[in-house]
C-alpha positions in Angstrom: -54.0 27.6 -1.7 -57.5 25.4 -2.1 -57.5 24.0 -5.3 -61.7 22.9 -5.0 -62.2 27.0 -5.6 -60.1 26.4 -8.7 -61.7 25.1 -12.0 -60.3 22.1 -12.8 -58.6 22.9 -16.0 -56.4 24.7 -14.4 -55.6 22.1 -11.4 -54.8 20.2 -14.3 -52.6 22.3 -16.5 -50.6 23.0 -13.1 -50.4 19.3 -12.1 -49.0 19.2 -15.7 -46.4 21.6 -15.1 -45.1 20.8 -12.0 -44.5 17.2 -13.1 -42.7 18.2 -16.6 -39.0 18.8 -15.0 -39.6 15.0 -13.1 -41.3 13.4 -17.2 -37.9 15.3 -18.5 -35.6 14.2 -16.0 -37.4 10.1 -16.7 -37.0 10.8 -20.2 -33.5 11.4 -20.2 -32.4 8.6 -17.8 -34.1 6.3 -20.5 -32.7 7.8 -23.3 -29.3 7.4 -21.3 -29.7 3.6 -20.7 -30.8 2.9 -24.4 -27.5 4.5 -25.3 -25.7 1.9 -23.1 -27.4 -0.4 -23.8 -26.8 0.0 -27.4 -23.2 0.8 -27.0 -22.5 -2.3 -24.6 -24.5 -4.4 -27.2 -22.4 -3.1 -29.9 -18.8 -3.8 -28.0 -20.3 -7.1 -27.3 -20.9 -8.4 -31.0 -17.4 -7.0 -32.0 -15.7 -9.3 -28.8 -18.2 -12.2 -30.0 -16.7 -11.9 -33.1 -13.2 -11.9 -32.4 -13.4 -14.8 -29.9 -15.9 -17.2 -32.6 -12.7 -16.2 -35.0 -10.3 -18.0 -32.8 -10.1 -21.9 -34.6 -6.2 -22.7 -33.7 -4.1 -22.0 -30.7 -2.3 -19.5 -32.9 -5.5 -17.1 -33.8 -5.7 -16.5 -30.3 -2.9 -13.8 -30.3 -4.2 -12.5 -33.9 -7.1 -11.5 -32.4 -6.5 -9.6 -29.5 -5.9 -11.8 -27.2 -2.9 -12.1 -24.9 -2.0 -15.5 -23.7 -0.9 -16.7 -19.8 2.0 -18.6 -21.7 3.3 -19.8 -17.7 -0.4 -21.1 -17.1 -0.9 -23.6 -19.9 -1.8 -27.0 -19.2 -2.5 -29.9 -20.2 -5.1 -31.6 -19.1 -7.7 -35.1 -20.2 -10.9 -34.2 -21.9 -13.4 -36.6 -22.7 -13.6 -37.2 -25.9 -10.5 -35.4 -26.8 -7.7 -37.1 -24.5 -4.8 -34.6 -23.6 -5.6 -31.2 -24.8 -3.9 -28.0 -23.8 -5.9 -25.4 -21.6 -5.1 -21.7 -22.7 -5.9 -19.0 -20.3 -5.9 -15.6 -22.3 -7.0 -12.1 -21.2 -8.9 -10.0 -23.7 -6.8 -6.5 -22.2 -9.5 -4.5 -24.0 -12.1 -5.5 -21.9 -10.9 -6.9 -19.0 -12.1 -10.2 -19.7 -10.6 -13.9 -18.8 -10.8 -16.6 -21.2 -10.0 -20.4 -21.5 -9.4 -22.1 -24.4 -8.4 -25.7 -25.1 -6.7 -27.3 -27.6 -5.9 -30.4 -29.3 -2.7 -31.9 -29.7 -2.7 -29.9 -33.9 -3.6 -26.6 -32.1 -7.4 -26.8 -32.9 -9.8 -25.2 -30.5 -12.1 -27.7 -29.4 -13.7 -25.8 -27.1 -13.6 -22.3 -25.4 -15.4 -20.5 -22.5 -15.5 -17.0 -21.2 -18.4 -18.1 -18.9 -16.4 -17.1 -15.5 -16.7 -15.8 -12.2 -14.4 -13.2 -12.8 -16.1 -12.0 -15.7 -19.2 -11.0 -13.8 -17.8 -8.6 -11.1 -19.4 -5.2 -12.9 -22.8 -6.0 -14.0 -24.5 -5.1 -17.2 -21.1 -3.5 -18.4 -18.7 -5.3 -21.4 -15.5 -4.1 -19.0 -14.4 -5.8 -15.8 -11.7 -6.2 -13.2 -9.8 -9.2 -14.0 -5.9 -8.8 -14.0 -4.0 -11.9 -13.9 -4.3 -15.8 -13.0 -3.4 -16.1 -9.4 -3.9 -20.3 -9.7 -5.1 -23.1 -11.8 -5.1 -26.7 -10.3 -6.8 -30.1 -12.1 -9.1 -32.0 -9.8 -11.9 -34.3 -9.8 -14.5 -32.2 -7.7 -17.1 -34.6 -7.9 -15.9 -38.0 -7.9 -17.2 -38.6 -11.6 -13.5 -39.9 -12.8 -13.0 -36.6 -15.0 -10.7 -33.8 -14.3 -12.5 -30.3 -12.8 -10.6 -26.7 -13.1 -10.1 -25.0 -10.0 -9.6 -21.2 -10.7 -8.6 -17.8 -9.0 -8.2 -14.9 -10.6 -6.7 -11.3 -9.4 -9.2 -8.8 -10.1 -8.8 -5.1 -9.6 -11.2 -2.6 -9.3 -10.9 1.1 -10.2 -13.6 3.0 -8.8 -15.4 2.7 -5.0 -13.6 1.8 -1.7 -11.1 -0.9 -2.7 -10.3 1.3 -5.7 -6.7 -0.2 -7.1 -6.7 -3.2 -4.2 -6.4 -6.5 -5.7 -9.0 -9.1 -4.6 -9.2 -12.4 -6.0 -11.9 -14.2 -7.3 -12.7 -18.2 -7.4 -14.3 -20.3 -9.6 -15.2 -24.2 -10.7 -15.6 -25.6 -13.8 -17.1 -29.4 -13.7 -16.2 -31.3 -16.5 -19.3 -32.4 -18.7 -19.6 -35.9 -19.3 -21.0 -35.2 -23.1 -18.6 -32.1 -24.0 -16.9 -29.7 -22.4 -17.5 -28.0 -19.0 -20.1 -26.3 -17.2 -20.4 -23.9 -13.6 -22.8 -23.9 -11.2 -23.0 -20.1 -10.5 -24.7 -21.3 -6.7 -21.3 -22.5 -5.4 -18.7 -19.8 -7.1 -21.4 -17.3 -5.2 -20.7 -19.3 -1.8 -16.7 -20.0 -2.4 -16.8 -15.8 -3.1 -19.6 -14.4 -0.3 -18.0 -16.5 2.3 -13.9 -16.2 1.9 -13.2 -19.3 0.3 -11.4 -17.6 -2.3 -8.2 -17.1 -1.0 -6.6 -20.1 -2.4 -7.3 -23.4 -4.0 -7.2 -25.8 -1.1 -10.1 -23.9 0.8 -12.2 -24.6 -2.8 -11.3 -28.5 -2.6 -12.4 -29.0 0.8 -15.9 -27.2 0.2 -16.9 -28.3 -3.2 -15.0 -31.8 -3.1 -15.0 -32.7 0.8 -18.0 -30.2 2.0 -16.2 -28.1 4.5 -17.8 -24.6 4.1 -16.9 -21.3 6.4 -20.7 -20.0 5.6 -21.6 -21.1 8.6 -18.8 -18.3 10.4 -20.8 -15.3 8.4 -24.1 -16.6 9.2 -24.4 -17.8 12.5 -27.0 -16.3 15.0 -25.5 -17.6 18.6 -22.3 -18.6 20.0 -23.3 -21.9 20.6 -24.0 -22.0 16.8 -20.9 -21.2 16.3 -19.4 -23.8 18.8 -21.2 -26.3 17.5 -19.5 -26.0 14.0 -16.2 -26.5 14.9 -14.9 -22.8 15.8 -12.5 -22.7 18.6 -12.5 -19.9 20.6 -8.9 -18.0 21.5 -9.3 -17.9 25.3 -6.2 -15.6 26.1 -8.3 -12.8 24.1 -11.7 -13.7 25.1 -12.9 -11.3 27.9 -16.3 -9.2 28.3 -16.7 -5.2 27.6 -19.1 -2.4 27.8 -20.2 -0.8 24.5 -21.9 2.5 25.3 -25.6 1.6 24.2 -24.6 -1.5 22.7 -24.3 -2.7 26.9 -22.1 -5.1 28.1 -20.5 -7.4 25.3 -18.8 -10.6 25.4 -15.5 -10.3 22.9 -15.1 -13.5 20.7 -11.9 -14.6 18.9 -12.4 -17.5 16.9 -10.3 -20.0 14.8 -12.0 -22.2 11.9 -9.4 -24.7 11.3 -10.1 -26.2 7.7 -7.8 -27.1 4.9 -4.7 -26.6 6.7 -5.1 -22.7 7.5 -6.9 -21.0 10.2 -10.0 -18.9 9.8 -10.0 -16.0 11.9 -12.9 -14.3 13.2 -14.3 -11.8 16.0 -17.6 -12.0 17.1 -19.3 -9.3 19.6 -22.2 -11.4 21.8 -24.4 -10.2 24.6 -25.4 -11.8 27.5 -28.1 -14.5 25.9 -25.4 -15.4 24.0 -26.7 -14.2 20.0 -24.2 -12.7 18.2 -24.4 -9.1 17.9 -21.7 -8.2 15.4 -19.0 -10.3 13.3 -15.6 -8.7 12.1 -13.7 -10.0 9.6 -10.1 -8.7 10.3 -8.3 -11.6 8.3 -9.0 -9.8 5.1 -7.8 -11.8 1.8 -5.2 -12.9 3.8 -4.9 -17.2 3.9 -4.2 -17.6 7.5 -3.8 -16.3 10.9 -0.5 -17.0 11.4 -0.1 -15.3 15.5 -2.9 -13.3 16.8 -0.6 -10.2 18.6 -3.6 -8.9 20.9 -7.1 -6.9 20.8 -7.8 -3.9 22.3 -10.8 -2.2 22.9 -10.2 1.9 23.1 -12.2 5.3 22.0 -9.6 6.1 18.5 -11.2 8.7 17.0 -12.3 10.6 20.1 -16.0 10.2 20.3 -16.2 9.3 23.6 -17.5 5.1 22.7 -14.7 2.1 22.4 -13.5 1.3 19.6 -12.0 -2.2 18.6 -8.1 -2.7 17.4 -7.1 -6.1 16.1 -3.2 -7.1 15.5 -2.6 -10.1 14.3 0.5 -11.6 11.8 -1.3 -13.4 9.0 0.1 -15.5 6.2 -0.6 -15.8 1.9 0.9 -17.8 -0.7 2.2 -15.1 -2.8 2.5 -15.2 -7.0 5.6 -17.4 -6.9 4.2 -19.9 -4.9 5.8 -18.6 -1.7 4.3 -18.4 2.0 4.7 -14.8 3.2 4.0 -13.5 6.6 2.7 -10.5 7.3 1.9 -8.4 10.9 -1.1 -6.3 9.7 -4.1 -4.6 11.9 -7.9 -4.1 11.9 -9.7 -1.0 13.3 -13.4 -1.0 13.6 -15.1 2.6 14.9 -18.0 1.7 17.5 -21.2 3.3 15.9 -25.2 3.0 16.2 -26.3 -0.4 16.2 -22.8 -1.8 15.6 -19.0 -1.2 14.4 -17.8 0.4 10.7 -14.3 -0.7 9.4 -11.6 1.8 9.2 -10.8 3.1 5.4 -9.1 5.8 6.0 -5.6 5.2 8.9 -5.2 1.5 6.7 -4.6 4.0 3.1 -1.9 5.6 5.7 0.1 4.0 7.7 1.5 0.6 7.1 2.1 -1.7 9.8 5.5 -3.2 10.3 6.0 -6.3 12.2 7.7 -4.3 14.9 5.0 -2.5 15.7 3.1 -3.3 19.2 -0.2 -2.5 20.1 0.7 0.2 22.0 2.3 2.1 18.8 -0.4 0.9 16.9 -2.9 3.3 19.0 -0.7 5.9 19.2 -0.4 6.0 15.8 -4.2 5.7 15.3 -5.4 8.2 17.8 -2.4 10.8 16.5 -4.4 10.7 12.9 -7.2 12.0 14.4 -5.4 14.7 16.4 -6.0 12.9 20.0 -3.5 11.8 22.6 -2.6 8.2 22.8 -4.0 7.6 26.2 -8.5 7.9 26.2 -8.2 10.8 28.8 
């Protein structure tokens, strides 16, 4: 159809048409977020409300708030001496609060300014369970006491649906009043694992040993160069399909007392190719059991299996050691994690690598042996 034999009214009236179903469909997404926002805005002033109505330690219950009684401390504010830190959790909403109060139960000062309460943006409801830890330390060599915090968050919709992650945070004592975060350093203790428990946070805001230099290094001799330590016994060369021949390398970040466990995939200039992070939210590797590098879901290209007993420090204070495994499928370009044998099949800390496979290659209806 040439529209230049067409007058152009009628170009017009049809350019008209055709767009209406896209200026309805725009119409309605607006009309949609002006709703949320609205709504959101309105669930907002009715939590500002109850939390500005908190004055004493005992208002804090009254108003829908429900308070960590085994994670109250006391701790010296400026200006205030010993005052009593209050973590609550606003159930409605998801929310994690800190209150402190003076020695009469008088709120002096209160925050919901957290970390945690930032996981869904733009949204009055987020993922925050429970307080995993709290410890008092100077952070910053100024003489007052810093918070150190991690809270267990849960999220209830995309992959990790209903898998508890925890979340880190500081809060710097203010020399004038109060305490302030530097939302720059709770985004580098959370992007680069050094969330998992409170010493990892000491020694990279207070002593400035970071692990962002594991998830953003470019070579191997970067890597080196930074203190990782390679785990010889597991560090050997394989061939990738398209990827071509790949060097396989296990590292150890020791920092804080725990090892950081990594695997890198780097060719022959030595740049690093692919990272894997197989530790999880686990603390430490406690025993790497082996790696091996076989076709699992029958596509005909390796695949990568990691088996390693790691160790946490579990509610109660508790180290508990775990045997747990990593599969990542082999696909263009690089390697996707497994989400589908892990919601499965537990692994117990008999299990051997050769079970492991088995197991792995049975799910998706192929023999245990790459034929």
């Amino acid at each position: 159809m040439c529209w230049g034999k067409r007058p152009l009214a009628v170009f017009l009236a049809a350019l008209l048409f055709c767009g209406a179903p896209a200026a309805v469909a725009r119409a309605d997404d607006a009309s949609g977020r002006e709703k949320h926002e609205t709504e959101t805005m309105i669930q907002y002033r009715e939590y500002q409300k109850r939390l500005e109505s908190v004055e004493t330690r005992w208002d804090i219950a009254k108003q829908g708030f429900e308070v960590v009684e085994e994670h109250i401390f006391p701790i010296e504010m400026k200006g205030y001496g010993e005052v009593s830190m209050i973590p609550a959790f606003d159930r409605k909403y998801g929310r994690l609060l800190l209150f402190f109060a003076d020695e009469d139960g008088e709120i002096v000062y209160r925050t919901d300014q957290l970390e945690a309460n930032n996981r869904a943006a733009g949204v009055m409801q987020q993922p925050c369970r429970s307080v995993a830890a709290i410890v008092f330390r100077d952070l910053n060599r100024d003489g007052l006491q810093d918070i150190v915090l991690l809270t267990t968050c849960v999220n209830v919709s995309g992959d990790y649906a209903g898998k508890p992650y925890r979340v880190g945070d500081v809060l710097f004592q203010s020399p004038e009043t109060g305490f302030y975060r530097d939302y720059r350093i709770a985004d580098k203790i959370n992007r680069f694992g050094m969330n998992k428990n409170t010493e990892l946070i000491t020694a990279f805001v207070r002593d400035g040993y970071s692990t962002e230099f594991l998830y953003t290094a470019a070579t191997l001799d970067e890597l080196l160069s930074k203190g990782l330590r390679i785990v010889s016994e597991q560090y050997y060369p394989r061939t990738f399909g398209k990827l071509g021949r790949l060097k396989l390398v296990p590292g150890v970040y020791h920092v804080a007392s725990f090892d950081i466990f990594m695997v890198y995939l780097v060719n022959e200039q030595g740049d690093i190719i692919s990272s894997l992070q197989s530790m999880g939210n686990y603390d430490n590797l406690y025993a790497l059991k082996g790696i091996n590098c076989k076709d699992i879901d029958g596509d005909g290209l390796k695949d990568i299996v990691i088996l390693a007993k790691y160790s946490y420090e579990d509610d109660d204070g508790q180290m508990v050691v775990e045997s747990d495994y990593s599969i990542y499928y082999q696909r263009t370009g690089g390697f996707s994690p497994d989400m589908s044998i892990k919601n499965r099949y537990r692994c117990e800390d008999d299990d051997t690598m050769e079970t492991l496979i088995e197991k792995a290659r049975a799910y998706w209806g192929w023999k245990a042996e790459t034929p």
